[in-house]
LOMI-146794 format. One record per residue (C-alpha): y, z, x. Coordinates in Angstrom, 3 decimals. Layout:
residues N
Y,Z,X
...
end
This chain:
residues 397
-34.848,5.019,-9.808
-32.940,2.650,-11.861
-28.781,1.731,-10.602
-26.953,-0.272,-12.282
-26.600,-3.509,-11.619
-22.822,-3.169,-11.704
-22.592,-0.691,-8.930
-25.226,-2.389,-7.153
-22.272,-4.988,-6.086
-19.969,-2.584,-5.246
-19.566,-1.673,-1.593
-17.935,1.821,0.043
-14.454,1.503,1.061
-14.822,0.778,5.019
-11.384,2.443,5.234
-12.888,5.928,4.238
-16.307,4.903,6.210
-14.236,5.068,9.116
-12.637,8.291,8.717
-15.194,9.911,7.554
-17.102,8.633,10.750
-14.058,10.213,13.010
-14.117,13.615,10.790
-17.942,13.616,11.950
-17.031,13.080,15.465
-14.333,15.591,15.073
-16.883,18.500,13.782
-19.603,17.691,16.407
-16.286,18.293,19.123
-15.157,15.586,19.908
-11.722,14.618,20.600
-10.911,11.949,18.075
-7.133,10.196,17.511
-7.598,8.105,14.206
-5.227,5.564,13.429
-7.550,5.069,10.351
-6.009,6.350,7.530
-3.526,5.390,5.426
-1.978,8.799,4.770
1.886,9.954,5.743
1.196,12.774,8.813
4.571,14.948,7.610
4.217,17.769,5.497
4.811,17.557,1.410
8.182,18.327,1.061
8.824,22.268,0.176
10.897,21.542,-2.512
7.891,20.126,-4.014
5.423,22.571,-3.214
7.718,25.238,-4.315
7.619,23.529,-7.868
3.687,23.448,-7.576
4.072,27.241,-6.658
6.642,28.149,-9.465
3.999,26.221,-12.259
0.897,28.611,-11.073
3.206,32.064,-11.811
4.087,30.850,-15.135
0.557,30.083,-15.523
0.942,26.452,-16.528
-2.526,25.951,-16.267
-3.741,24.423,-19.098
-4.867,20.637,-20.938
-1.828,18.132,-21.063
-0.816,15.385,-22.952
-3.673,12.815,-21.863
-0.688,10.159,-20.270
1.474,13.324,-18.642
3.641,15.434,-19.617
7.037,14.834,-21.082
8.950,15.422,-18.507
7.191,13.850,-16.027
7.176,10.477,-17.740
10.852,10.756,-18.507
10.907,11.276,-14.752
9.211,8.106,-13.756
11.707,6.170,-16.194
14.332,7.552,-14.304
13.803,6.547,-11.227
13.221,3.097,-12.380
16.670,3.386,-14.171
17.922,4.737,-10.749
16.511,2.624,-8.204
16.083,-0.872,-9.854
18.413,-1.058,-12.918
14.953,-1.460,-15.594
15.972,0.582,-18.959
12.040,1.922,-19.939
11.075,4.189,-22.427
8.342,6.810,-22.015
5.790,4.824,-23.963
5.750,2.615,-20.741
4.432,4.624,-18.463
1.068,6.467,-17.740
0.294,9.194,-15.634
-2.806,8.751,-13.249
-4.945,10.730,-10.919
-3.641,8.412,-7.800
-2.813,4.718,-7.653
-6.625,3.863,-7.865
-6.938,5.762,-11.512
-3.688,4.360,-13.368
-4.856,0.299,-11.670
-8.474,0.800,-13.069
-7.068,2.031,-16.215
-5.177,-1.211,-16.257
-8.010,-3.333,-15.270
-10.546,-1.987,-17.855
-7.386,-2.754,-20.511
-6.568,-6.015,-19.841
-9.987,-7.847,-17.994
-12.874,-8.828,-19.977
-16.025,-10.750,-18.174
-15.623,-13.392,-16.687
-11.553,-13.339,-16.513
-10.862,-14.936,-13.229
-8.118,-12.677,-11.136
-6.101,-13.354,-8.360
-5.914,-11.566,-5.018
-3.953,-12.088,-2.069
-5.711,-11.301,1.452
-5.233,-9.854,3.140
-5.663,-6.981,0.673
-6.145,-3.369,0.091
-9.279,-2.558,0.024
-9.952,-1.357,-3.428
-8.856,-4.311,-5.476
-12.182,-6.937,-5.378
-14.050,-3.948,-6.149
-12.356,-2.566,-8.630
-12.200,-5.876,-10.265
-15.964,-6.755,-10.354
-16.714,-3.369,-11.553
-15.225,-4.090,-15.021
-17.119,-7.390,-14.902
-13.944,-10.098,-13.470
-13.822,-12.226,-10.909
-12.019,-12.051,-7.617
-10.548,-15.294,-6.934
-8.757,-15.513,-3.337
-6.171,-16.732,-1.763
-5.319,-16.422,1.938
-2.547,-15.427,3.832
-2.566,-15.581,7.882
-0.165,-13.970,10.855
1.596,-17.390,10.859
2.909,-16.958,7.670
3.520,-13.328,8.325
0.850,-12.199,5.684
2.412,-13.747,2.622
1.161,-16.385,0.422
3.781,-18.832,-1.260
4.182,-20.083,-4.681
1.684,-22.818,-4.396
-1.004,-21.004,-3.125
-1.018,-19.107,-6.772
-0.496,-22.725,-8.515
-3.621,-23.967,-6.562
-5.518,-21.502,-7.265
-4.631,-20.715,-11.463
-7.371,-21.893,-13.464
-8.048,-22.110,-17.342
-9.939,-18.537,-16.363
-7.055,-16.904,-15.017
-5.897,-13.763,-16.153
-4.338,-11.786,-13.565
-2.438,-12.091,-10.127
-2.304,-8.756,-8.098
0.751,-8.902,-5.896
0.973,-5.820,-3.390
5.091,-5.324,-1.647
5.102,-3.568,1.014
1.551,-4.384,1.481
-1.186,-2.146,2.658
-2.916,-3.231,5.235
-0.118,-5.618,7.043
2.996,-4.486,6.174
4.783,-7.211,4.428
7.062,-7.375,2.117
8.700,-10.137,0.365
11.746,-11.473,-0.149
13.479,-12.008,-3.355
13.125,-16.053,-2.912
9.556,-15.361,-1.849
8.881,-13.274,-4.789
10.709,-15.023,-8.114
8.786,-18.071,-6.697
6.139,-16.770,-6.952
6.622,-15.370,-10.236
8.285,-18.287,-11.508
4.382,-19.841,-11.152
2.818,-16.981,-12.811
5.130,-16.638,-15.595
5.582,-20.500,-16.277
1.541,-20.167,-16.416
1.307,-17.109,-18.651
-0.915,-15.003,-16.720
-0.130,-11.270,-16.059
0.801,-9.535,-12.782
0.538,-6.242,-11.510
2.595,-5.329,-8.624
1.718,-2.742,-6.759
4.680,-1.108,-4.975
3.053,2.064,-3.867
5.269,1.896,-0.536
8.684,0.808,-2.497
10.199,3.642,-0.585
8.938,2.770,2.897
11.170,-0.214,3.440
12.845,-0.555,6.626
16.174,-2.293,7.205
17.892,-4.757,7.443
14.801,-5.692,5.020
15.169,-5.126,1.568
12.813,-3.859,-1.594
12.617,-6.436,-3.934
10.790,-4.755,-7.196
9.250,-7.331,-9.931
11.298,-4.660,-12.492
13.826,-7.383,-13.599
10.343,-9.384,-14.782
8.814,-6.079,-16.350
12.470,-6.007,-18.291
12.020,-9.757,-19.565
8.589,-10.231,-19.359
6.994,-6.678,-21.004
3.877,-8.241,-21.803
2.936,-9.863,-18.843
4.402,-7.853,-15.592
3.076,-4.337,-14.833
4.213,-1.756,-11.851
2.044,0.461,-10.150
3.364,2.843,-8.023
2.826,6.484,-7.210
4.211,9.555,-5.397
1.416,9.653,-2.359
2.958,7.824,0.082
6.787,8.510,0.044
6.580,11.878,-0.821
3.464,12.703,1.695
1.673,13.516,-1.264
-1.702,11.986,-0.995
-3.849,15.152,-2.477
-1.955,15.928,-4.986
-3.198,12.481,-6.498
-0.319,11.319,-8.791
0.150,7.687,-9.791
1.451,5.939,-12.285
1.659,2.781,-14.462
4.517,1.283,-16.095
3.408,-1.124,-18.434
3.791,-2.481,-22.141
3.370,0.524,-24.902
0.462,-1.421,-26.051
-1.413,-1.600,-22.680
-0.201,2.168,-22.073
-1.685,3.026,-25.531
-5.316,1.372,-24.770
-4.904,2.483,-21.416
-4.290,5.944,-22.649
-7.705,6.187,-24.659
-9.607,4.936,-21.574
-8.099,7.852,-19.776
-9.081,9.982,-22.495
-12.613,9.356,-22.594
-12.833,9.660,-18.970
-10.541,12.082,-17.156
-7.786,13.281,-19.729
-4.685,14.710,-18.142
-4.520,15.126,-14.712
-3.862,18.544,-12.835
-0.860,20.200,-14.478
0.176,21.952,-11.197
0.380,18.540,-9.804
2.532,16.828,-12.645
4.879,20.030,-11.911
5.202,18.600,-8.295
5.768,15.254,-9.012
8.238,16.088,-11.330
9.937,17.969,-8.664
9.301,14.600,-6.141
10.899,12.584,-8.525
13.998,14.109,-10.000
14.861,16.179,-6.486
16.607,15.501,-3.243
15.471,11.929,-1.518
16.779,12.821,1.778
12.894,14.140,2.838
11.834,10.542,2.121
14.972,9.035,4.411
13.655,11.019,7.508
10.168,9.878,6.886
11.340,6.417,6.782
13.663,6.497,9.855
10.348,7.973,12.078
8.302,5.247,10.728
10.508,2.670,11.675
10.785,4.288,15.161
7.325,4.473,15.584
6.462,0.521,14.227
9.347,-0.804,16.906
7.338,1.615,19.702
3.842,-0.043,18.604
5.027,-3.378,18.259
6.802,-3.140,22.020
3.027,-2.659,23.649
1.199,-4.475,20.991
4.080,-7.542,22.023
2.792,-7.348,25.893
-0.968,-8.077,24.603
-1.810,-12.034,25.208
-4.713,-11.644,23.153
-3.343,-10.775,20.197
-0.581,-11.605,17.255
0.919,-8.943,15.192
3.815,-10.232,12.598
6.139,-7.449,12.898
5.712,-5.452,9.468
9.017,-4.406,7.468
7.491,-1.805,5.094
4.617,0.741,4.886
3.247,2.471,8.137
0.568,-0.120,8.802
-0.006,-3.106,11.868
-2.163,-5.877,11.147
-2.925,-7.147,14.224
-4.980,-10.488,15.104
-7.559,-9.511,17.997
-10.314,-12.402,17.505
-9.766,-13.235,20.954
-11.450,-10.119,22.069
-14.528,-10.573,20.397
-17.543,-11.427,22.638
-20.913,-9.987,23.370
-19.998,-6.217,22.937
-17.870,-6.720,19.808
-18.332,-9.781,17.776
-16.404,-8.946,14.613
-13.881,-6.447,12.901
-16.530,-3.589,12.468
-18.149,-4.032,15.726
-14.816,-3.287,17.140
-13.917,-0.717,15.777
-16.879,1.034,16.095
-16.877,0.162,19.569
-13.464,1.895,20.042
-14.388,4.460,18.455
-17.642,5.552,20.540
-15.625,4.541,23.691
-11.821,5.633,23.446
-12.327,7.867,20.434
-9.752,6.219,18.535
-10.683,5.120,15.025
-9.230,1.619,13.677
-9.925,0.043,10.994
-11.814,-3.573,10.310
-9.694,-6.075,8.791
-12.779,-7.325,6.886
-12.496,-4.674,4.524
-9.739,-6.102,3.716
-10.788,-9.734,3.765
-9.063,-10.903,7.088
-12.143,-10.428,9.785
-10.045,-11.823,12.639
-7.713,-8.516,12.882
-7.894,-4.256,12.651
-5.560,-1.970,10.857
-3.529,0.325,13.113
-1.806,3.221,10.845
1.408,4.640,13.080
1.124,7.705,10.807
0.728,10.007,13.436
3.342,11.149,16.093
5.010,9.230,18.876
3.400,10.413,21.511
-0.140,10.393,20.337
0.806,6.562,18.964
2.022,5.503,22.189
-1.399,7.309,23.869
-3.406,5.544,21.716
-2.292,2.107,21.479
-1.979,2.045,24.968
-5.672,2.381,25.554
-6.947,0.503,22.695
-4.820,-2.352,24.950
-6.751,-1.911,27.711
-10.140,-1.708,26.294
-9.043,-5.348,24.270
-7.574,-6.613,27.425
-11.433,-6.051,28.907
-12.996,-7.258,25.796
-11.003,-10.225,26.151
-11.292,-10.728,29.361
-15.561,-10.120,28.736
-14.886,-13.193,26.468
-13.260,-15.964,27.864
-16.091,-16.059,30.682
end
């Protein structure tokens, strides 16, 4: 049987692998705590599901306008108005089936073969991928715990060549957390800008910012610079909305035009019940995502206290998303001797699912989500310390 040689490149998303592999572990009976998944563990809002509930009596159950409905995009320009000061217009924004749809939608838009873009690691998962499959190039640049995560402006000027198209920028960041400053941020976009290659931003976790750190959106470089700065962004994560798969991209009206046809000829509209809801997220009461945020920061500080009493390992404290990034190469030895073989190690042993920071290009470290409750987090991350602490210990002999 013939595959093409486009997919043959393309690998499954180790994130999934490894909930999928606790979900198996799960049905066979066995106990399993996964701190795998990068999915909010609160319920969607009512408010929300209500509006999903009120759509399917009035029967609004039919074909859409292929970028979203009115409303909804009116919605999303909104809450840029609202919450960063950009003045858009409807024709800048598409409506997606999840962050994954609207970014490939941008990708197949912009990238031709060959176009060189550039991706900060660590990175979420999805983004090399996604890249090669509409023929690009990953190009990357490395960021490490001493530098909290983040790459600086000359990192990007190093690495810009007459075949780059595209820098992906990703604040908060999924898988460590990061987020950058507004020095860190218009220097790097000074770079980009002064070089006249495009950036996407994708600020899927803009909501999930804890204080005293700050969200600093690229909208004021959307506002001046339409054709070269795009947003991506979404209602899964701050709204707990992950099934309902809504994202969105604000972009220029041309890209959102070409964009649009792609969609077209692939999915059309997305679910109508769940434009309903995310018109409901987006235009009701944000106090549902305040309490989210206020347990998430509890629960980072509570990981970060035991993960802080582990010589072996270095975790930059994160100040967004739900997500610890935490350096444990000095636990790899003859049981474990990378990301994967750790965390399938934890898995048969503690029945706690991790996952590898080479999927998302940083072998040295795992992902711990703190989406879960306090007292399963605590639980947890206690163990996984003492199996490392034994690993460790297995590997300095």
């Amino acid at each position: 049987m013939q595959i093409s040689n486009r997919l043959a490149q393309i690998k499954p998303s180790l994130t999934l692998a490894m909930n999928a592999k606790a979900l198996e572990l799960k049905e066979q009976g066995v106990m399993v705590t996964s701190l795998a998944i990068g999915e909010p563990d609160f319920p969607t809002p009512r408010h929300i599901c209500e509006a999903a509930k009120a759509a399917i009596d009035a029967n609004f159950c039919r074909y859409t306008a292929v970028p979203g409905i009115m409303e909804l995009r009116k919605a999303v320009v909104n809450y840029f108005r609202n919450q960063y000061d950009l003045e858009a217009d409807v024709s800048n924004v598409l409506v997606s089936a999840g962050g994954k749809h609207a970014l490939y939608n941008y990708f197949i838009t912009v990238l031709n073969p060959g176009d060189e873009v550039i991706i900060p690691a660590p990175y979420w998962v999805s983004y090399p991928d996604m890249v090669r499959l509409v023929d690009a190039v990953p190009v990357f640049i490395s960021a490490t715990s001493e530098s909290h995560f983040k790459i600086n402006a000359e990192q990007v000027r190093a690495a810009i060549t007459p075949k780059t198209k595209l820098l992906i920028l990703n604040s908060p960041n999924n898988p460590t957390g990061a987020v950058y400053t507004a020095e860190e941020l218009d220097a790097i976009m000074k770079v980009a800008i002064d070089a006249g290659i495009m950036v996407i931003a994708d600020e899927m976790y803009d909501q999930l910012v804890f204080e005293p750190a700050e969200m600093c959106s690229v909208s004021p470089y959307v506002a001046k610079y339409p054709e070269q700065v795009s947003i991506l962004g979404g209602v899964s994560k701050s709204f707990a909305m992950t099934g309902w798969r809504m994202g969105y991209l604000v972009s220029h009206p041309d890209i959102i035009k070409k964009a649009t046809v792609m969609q077209g000829q692939t999915t059309s509209s997305i679910s109508s019940i769940t434009q309903k809801a995310a018109l409901a997220a987006l235009t009701g009461p944000m106090d549902c995502i305040a309490e989210m945020r206020k347990a998430f920061h509890r629960r980072r500080d509570l990981a970060l206290k035991i993960i802080g009493t582990w010589p072996f390992a270095v975790c930059p404290k994160p100040d967004g998303a739900f997500y610890l990034f935490v350096d444990v190469h000095k636990c790899y030895g003859p049981k474990a001797s990378n990301s994967l073989e750790l965390c399938k190690y934890l898995l048969e042993k503690l029945h706690v699912a991790l996952t590898p920071g080479i999927a998302f290009g940083d072998d040295n470290c795992v992902r711990f989500s703190y989406a879960v409750s306090d007292e399963v987090l605590q639980e947890s991350v206690t163990r996984v310390g003492e199996a490392l602490a034994e690993l460790a210990d297995e590997a300095s002999l």
